[in-house]
C-alpha positions in Angstrom: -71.3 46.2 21.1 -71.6 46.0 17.6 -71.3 42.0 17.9 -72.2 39.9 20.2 -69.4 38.2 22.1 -69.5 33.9 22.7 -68.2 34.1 25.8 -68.8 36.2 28.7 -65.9 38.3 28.3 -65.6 39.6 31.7 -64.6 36.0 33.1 -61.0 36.9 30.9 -58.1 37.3 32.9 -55.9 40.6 33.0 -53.0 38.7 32.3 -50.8 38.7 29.2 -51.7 35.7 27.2 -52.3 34.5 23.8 -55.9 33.6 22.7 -57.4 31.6 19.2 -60.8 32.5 17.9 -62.9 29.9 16.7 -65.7 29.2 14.0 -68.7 27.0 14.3 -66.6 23.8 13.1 -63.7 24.5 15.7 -61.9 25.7 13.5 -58.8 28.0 14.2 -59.7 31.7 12.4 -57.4 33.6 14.1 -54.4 33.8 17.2 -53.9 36.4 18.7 -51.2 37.9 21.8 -52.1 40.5 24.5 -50.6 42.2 26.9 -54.0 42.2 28.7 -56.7 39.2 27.6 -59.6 40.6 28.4 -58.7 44.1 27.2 -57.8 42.7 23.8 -60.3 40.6 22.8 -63.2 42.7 24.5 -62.0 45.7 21.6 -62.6 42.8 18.6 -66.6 43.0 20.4 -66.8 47.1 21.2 -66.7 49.1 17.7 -66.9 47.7 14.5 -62.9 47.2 13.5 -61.8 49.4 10.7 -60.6 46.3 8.2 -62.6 44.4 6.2 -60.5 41.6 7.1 -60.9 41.7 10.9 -65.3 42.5 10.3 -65.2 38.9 8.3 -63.2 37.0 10.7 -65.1 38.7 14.4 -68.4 37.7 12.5 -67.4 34.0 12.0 -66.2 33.8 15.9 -68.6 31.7 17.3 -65.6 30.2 20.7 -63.0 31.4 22.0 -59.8 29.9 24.4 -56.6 31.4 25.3 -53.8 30.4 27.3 -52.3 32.8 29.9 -48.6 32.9 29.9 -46.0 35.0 32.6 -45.0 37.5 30.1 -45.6 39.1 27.4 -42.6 37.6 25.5 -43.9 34.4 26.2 -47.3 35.1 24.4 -45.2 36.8 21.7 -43.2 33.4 21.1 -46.2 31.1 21.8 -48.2 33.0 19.2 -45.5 32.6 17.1 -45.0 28.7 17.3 -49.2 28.3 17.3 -49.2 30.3 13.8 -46.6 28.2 12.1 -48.5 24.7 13.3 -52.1 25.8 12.3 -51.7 28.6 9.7 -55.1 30.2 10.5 -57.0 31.8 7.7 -56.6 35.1 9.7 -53.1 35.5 10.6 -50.5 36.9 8.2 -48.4 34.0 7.1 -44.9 34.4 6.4 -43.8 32.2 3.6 -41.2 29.2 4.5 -37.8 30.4 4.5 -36.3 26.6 4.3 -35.6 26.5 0.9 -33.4 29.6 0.8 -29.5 28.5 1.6 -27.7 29.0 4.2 -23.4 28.7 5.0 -23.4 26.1 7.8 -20.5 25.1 9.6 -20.7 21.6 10.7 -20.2 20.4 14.7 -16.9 18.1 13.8 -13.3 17.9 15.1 -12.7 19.6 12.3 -15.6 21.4 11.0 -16.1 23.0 7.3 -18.3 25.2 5.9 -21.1 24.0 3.2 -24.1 25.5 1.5 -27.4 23.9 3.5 -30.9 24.1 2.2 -34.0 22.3 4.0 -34.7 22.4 7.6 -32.4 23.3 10.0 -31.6 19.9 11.8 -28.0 18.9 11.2 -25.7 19.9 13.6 -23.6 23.2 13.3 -24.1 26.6 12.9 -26.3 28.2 10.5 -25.3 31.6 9.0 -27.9 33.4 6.3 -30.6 33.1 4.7 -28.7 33.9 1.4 -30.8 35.7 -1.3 -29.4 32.8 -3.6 -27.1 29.8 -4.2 -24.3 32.2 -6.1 -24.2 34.4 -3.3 -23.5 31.6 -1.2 -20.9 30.0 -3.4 -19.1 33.6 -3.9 -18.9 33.7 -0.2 -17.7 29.6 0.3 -15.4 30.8 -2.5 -13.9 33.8 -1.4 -13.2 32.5 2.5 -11.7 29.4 1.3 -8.7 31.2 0.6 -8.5 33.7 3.5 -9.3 31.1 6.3 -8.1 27.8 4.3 -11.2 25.7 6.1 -11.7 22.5 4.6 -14.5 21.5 1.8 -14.3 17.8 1.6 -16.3 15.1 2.1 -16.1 13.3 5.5 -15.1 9.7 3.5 -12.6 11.6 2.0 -11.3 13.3 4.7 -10.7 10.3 6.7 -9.0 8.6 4.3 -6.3 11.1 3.1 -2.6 10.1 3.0 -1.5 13.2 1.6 -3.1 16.9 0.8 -5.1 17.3 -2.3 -5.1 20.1 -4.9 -6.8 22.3 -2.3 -3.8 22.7 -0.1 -1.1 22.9 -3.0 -3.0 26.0 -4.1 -3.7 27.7 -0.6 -6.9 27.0 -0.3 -7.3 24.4 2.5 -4.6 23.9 5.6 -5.1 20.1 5.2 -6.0 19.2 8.3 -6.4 15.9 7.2 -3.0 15.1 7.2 -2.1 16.9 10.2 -0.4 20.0 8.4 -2.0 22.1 10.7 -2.8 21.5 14.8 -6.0 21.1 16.3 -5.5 24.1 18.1 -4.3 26.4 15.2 -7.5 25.0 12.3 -9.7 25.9 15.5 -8.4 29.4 15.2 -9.2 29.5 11.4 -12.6 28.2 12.2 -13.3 30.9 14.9 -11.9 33.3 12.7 -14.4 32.4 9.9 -17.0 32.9 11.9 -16.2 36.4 13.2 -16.2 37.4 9.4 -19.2 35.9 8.9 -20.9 37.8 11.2 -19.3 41.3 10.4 -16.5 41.2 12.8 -14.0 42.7 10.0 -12.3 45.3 12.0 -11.7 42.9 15.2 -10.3 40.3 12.8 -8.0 42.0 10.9 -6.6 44.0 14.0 -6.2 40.4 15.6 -3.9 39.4 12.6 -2.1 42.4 12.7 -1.4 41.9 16.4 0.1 37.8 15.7 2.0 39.0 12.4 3.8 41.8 14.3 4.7 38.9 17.2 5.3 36.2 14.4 7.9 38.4 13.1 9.5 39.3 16.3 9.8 35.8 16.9 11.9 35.2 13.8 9.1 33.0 12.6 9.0 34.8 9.0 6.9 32.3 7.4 3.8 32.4 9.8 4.2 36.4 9.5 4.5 36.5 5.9 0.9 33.6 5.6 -0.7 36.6 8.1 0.2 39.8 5.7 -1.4 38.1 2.9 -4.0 36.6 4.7 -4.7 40.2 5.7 -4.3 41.7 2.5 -6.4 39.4 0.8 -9.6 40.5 3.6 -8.9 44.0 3.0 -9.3 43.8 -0.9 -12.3 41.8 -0.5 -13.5 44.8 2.2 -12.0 47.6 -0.3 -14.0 46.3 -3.5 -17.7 45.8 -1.4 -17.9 49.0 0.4 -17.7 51.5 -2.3 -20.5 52.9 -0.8 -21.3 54.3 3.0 -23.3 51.6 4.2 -22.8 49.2 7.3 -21.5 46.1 7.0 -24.3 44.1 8.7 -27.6 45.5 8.1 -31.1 44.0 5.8 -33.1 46.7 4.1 -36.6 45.6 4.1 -39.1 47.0 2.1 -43.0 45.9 1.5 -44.6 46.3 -1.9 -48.8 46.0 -1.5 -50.5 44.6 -4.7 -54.3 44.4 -5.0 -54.2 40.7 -3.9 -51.7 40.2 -1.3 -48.1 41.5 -0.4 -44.5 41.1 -1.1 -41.6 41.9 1.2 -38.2 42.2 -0.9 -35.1 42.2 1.6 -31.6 43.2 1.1 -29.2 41.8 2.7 -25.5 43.0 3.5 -23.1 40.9 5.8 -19.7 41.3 6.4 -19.4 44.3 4.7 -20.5 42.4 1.0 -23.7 43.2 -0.8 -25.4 39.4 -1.3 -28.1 40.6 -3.5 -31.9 40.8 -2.6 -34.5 38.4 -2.0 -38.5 38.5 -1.9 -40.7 36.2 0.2 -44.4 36.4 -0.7 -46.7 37.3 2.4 -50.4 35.7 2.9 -53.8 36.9 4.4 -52.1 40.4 4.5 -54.2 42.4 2.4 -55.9 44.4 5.2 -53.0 43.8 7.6 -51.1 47.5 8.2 -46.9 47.3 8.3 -46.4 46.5 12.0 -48.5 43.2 11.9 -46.9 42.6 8.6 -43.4 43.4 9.6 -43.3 41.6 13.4 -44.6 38.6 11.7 -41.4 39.0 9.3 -38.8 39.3 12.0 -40.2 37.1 14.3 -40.0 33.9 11.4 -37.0 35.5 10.4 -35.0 35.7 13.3 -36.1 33.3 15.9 -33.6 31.2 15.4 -30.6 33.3 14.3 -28.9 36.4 15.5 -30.4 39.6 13.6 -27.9 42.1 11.7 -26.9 45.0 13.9 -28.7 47.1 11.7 -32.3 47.4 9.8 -33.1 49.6 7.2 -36.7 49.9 6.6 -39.3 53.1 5.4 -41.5 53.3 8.7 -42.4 56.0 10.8 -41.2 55.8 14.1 -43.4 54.1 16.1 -43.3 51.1 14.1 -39.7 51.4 14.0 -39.5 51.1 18.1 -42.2 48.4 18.0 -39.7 46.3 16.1 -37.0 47.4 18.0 -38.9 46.2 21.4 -39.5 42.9 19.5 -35.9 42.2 18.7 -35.2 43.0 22.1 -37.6 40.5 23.4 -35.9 37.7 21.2 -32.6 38.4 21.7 -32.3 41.3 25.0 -28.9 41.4 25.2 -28.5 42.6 21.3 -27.7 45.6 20.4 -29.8 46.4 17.2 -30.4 49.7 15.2 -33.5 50.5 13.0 -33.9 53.7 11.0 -35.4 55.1 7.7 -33.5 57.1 6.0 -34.0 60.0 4.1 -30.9 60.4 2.7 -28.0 59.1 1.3 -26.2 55.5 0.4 -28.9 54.0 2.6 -31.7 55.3 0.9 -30.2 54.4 -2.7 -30.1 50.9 -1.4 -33.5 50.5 0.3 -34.9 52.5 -3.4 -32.8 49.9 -4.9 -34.4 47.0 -2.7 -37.8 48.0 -3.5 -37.1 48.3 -7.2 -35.7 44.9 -7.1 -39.4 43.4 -5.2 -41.6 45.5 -7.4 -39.7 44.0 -10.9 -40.0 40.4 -9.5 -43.7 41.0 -8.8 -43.9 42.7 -12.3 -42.0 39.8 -13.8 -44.5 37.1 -11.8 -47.6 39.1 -12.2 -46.8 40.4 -15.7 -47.5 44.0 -14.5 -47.4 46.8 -16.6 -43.4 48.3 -16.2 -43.9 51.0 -18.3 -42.2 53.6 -15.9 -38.7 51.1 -16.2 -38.8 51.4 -19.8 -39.2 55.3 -19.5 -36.4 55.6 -17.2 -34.3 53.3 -19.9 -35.1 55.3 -22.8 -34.3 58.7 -20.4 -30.2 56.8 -19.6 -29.8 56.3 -23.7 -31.6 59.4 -24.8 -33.8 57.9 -26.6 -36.7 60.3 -28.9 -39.1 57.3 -27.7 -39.8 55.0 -25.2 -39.6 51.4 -26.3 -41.8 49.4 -26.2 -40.2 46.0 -27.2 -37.0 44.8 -26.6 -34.6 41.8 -27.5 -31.7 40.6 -26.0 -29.0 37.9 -27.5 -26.4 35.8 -26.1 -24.1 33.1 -26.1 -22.7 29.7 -24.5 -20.6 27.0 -24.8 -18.4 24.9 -22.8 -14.7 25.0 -23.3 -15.8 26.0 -27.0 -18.1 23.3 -27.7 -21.7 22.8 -27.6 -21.8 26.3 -29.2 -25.7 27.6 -29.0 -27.5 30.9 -28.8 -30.7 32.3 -27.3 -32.6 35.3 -28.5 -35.5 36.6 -25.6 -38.2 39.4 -25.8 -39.2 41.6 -23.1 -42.5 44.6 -22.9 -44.1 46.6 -20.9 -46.0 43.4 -19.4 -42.8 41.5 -18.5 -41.1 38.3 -20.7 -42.9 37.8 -23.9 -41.9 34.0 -24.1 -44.0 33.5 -27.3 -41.3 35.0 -29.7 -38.2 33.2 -27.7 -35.4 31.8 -30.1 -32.6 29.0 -29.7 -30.1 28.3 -32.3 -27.7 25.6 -32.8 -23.9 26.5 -33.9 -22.7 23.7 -34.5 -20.5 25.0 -37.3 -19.1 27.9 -36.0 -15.5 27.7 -34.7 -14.4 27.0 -31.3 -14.8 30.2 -28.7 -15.0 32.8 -31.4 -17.4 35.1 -30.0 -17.1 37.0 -33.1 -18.2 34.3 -35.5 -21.0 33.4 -32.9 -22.9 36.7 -32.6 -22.4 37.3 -36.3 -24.0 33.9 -37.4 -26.9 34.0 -34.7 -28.0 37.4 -35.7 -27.6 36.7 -39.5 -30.7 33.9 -39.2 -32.3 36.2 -36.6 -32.6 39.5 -39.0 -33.5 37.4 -41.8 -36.4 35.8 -39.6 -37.7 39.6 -39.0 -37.2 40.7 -42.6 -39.4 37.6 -43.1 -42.0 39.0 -41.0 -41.7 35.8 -38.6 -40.9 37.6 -35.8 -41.1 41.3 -34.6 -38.9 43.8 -35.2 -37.7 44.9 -31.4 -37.4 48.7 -30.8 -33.7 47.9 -29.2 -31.3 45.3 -29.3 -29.2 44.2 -26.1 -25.7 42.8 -27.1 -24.0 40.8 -24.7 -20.2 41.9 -25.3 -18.8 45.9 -25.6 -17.6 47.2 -28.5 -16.2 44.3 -30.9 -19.8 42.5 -30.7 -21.5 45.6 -31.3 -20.3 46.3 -34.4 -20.6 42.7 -35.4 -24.0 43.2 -35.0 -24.6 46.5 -36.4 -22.8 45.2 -39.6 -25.0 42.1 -39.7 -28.5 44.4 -39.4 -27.1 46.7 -42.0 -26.5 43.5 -44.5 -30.1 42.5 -43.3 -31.0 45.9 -44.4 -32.4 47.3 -40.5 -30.6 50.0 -40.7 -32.2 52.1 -37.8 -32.1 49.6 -35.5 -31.2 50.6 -32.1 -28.1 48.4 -30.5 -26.9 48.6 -26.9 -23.5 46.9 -25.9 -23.6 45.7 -22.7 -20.3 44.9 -21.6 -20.2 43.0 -18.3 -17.5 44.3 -15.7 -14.4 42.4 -14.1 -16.4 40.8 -11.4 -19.4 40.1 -13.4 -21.1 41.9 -10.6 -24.6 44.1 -11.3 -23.7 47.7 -11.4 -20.4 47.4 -13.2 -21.8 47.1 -16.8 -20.5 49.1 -19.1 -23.7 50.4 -21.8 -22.5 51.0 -25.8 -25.0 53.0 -27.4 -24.7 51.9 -31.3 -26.9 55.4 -32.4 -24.7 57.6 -30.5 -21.1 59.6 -31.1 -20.1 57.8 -27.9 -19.9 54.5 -29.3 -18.6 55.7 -32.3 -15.5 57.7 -31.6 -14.4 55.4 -28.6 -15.2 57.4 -25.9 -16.3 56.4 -22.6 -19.5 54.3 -22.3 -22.2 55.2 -20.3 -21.9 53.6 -16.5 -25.0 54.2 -14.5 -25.4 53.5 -10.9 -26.3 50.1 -9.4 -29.2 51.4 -8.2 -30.7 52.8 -11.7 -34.2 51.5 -12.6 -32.9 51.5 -16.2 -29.8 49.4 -15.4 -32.3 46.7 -13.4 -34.1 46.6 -16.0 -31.2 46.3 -18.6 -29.7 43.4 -16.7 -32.9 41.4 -16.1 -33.6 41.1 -19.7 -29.6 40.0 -20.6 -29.7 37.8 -17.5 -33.0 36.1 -19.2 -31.0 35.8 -22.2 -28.1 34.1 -20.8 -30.2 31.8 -18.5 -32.3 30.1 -21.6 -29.3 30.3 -23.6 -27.3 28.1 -20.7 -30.3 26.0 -20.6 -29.9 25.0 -23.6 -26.3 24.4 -23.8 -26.5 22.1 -20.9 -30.0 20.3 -22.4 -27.2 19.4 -25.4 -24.4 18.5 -23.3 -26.5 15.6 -21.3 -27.8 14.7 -24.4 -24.8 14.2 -26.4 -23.7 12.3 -23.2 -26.1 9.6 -24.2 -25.6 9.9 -28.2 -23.0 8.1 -30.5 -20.5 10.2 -32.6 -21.7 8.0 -35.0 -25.2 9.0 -35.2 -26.5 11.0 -37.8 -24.0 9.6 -40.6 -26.3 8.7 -43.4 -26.2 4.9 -44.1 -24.6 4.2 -40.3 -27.8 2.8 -38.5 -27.4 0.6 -35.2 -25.8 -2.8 -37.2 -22.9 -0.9 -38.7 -22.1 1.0 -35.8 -21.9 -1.6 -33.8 -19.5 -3.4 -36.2 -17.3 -0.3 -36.2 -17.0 -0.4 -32.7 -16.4 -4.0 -32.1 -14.2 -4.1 -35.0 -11.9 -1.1 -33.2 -13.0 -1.3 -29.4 -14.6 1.5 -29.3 -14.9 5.2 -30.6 -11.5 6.0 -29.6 -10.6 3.4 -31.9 -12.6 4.5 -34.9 -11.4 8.1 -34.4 -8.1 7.2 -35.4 -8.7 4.8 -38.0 -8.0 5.9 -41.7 -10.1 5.8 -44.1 -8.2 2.4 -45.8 -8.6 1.0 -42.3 -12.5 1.8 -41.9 -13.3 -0.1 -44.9 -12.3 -3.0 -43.2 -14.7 -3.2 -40.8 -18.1 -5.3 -41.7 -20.6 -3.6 -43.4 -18.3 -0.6 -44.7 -18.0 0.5 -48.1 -15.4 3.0 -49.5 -18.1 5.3 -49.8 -19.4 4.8 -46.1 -15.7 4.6 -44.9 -15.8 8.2 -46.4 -18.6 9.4 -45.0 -17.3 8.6 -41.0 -14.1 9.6 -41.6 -15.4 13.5 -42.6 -18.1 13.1 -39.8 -15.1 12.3 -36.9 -12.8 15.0 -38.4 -14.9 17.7 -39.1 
């Protein structure tokens, strides 16, 4: 043996079992399942183990105990449950998945469906996770009108006397005023939930079935509610599955970094792509994929029904070890795992590890050199960039008007040479007037050598913005400085972007734009850097909007301190009173000149 043992391994049972090594202060290092106890721990003792990891750990053991169990699923889900409570140094830990949301649909008479983050406790059942709160919303938003569930508040609810807005516009059967029968909003509840977990075909077929009896009833109206119930699913089906992939399924793909590991999972259900998540993986260094990966689906799917389908880059015998495993948790599941080689599957698990390795890159700040290539091969560019910019706009209903300008390299965000401007006199929603004025004070700030010149420009907006800006770099005198339109699609959706070359014959002569695929590095990269835009430019917008909340229209006149405004509004009961005073009739008030009467009266009427 190449370590001595503490215990006298032969008094082990042959039994399946989980066991916990232990250091010299008790201390849990490791837990462990087995098919056999005394065959598995005596191997930790026999040969020296081929990972670092497991040397360190089988040279701190200094006790052991185990527990013996009736089955090997047992010790699987014991091992499980002991992991979670004591987090040994030694195990792979799987990060909490309790902050990610989830759709639940509360245990009422008359249940509804809500967004839930936290721990799983409130009654009802749970349907994700979600990568993130919008895809969640999309989907609340996009059920409420096919299955008309309720969204109310339970105070509210109760103490209806007639529908709300929600019912007048189709999207709630108000139930709280008995519009629809217990029976009948218990159909549109199990309905919901067979599309939530994929049951698209079933469902439809269903409607298809009561429209056709509806109508041979005579009852036109019910048919008629059931056709456009059904056309509504099936252009929510038609505009998700432009590609060939299944309508339940999570791609899963790990990404190994010199200090730890990263698994970035894609997730499809009911036929809609919801976007990709990452969960950061500890004490997995030395840990090979099918520790890492039953650690994953065990946390993942414990306590929730698995898609029907797994996507994952694995050879396969780790692919029928997790199939076993699933079929432990759940045995009478049918569940598919396969790596492809091929196809729309392997463009979305490519696309699924893109999306890991640039949120590691983005956290990490590692070098994405290889995305910038791949940007400068979509726009034929002679040269790779190495710096890039992106603007864009916000307001709210036209006010509030602001701007951010962002920075991105090779080693992620380059937060130093961020910009946020104020527009306050631009006018209202003219997107024109906004890029135009932003830009102006950004070029000159570059001509001024306060900050860098980027190697390309992303514009937020197609073709109208671009030349706005190309017209304000040429007045600034940058006149070969690269500009990209990137012209969001219908749906606001990633992959529908339309890109504007400014340097190119295509953006000059009005041809089509350049429309890579979803899955392009380029385009990821393209769309992280607006998206960073937008987000601080948003930030900002609604940083001003609480503030002004809390600030007097008054403020900032010169000569109006605290003891004149005060008199103004006591003297008209409030701002909406000194709004629509004249100027004669602002004099009035104590404290106020013809000169200060002036100055208000241009201030509220700007």
């Amino acid at each position: 043996m190449w370590f001595e043992p503490p215990i006298d391994l032969s008094t082990l049972p042959h039994e399946p079992g989980v066991y916990r090594m232990l250091d010299g202060k008790r201390k849990v290092l490791y837990i462990g399942k087995a098919r056999n106890l005394r065959k598995r721990v005596s191997s930790y003792f026999q040969r020296r183990p081929e990972s670092p990891r497991t040397q360190a750990m089988v040279q701190q053991i200094r006790d052991l105990n185990f527990s013996v169990t009736p089955s090997e699923a047992d010790a699987l889900v014991l091992e499980h449950n002991l992991i979670k409570l004591l987090k040994p140094r030694y195990n792979v830990l799987m990060k909490d998945s309790k902050s990610y949301p989830y759709i639940l649909l509360t245990d009422e008479d008359y249940p509804k469906l809500i967004m839930y983050r936290g721990k799983r406790r409130r009654p009802g059942e749970y349907f994700g996770p979600f990568p993130n709160a919008g895809a969640v919303h999309a989907t609340l938003h996009m059920m409420q009108s096919i299955f008309q569930l309720r969204n109310c508040e339970d105070a509210v609810f109760r103490n209806r006397s007639r529908p709300c807005m929600q019912h007048q516009i189709g999207r709630c059967s108000a139930p709280c005023c008995d519009r629809v029968s217990p029976d009948a909003y218990r159909q549109q509840v199990r309905d919901a939930c067979a599309f939530l977990k994929g049951n698209n075909t079933d469902l439809i077929r269903q409607w298809e079935q009561d429209m056709q009896r509806a109508s041979g009833e005579q009852q036109f109206e019910r048919a008629a509610a059931l056709r456009d119930r059904i056309r509504a699913l099936r252009t929510v089906l038609a505009g998700s599955e432009a590609e060939e992939l299944p309508e339940q399924a999570d791609a899963i793909a790990l990404i190994r970094y010199p200090t730890g590991v990263m698994a970035s999972i894609g997730v499809r259900r009911a036929g809609r792509d919801l976007g990709t998540y990452s969960i950061r993986i500890d004490q997995a260094v030395d840990a090979d994929d099918v520790e890492i990966l039953q650690s994953f689906i065990i946390e993942r799917y414990q306590n929730e029904e698995p898609p029907g389908e797994f996507i994952i880059s694995a050879s396969t015998n780790v692919l029928d070890k997790l199939q076993h495993l699933v079929k432990v948790i759940y045995p009478n599941l049918r569940c598919r795992f396969r790596n492809p080689k091929r196809g729309s599957c392997l463009q979305w698990l490519n696309q699924v590890r893109y999306s890991g390795e640039q949120m590691l890159a983005s956290r990490n700040r590692i070098n994405q050199q290889a995305a910038f290539e791949a940007m400068a091969t979509l726009l034929h560019m002679d040269e790779t960039p190495k710096l890039i910019a992106a603007v864009d706009n916000a307001h709210i209903g036209g006010q509030q008007m602001v701007a951010a300008i962002t920075y991105a390299n090779w080693e992620g965000p380059d937060k130093d040479h961020y910009r946020r401007y104020k527009l306050d006199d631009v006018p209202a929603s003219d997107d024109y007037a906004a890029m135009q004025a932003v830009l102006d004070r950004f070029f000159r700030a570059i001509c001024k050598q306060e900050l860098p010149c980027p190697d390309l420009m992303l514009i937020d907006g197609g073709q109208g913005q671009l030349h706005v800006a190309e017209e304000s770099a040429a007045r600034a005198g940058l006149h070969t400085l690269k500009m990209l339109g990137v012209a969001k699609g219908s749906s606001r959706r990633l992959g529908e972007e339309a890109l504007w070359p400014g340097w190119t014959d295509a953006a000059r002569q009005h041809i089509s734009p350049l429309k890579p695929s979803r899955h392009s590095p380029a385009l990821l990269l393209i769309a992280r850097v607006r998206d960073e835009a937008h987000r601080v430019a948003g930030s900002y917008m609604r940083k001003r909007k609480k503030k002004s909340m809390f600030t007097s229209q008054l403020e900032g006149i010169a000569g109006i301190g605290p003891a004149r405004r005060t008199a103004l509004l006591k003297h008209f009961g409030g701002i909406e009173g000194v709004k629509k005073a004249s100027r004669e009739q602002l004099a009035q008030a104590a404290g106020i000149s013809g000169i200060y009467a002036e100055r208000i009266f241009e201030a509220l009427h700007r």
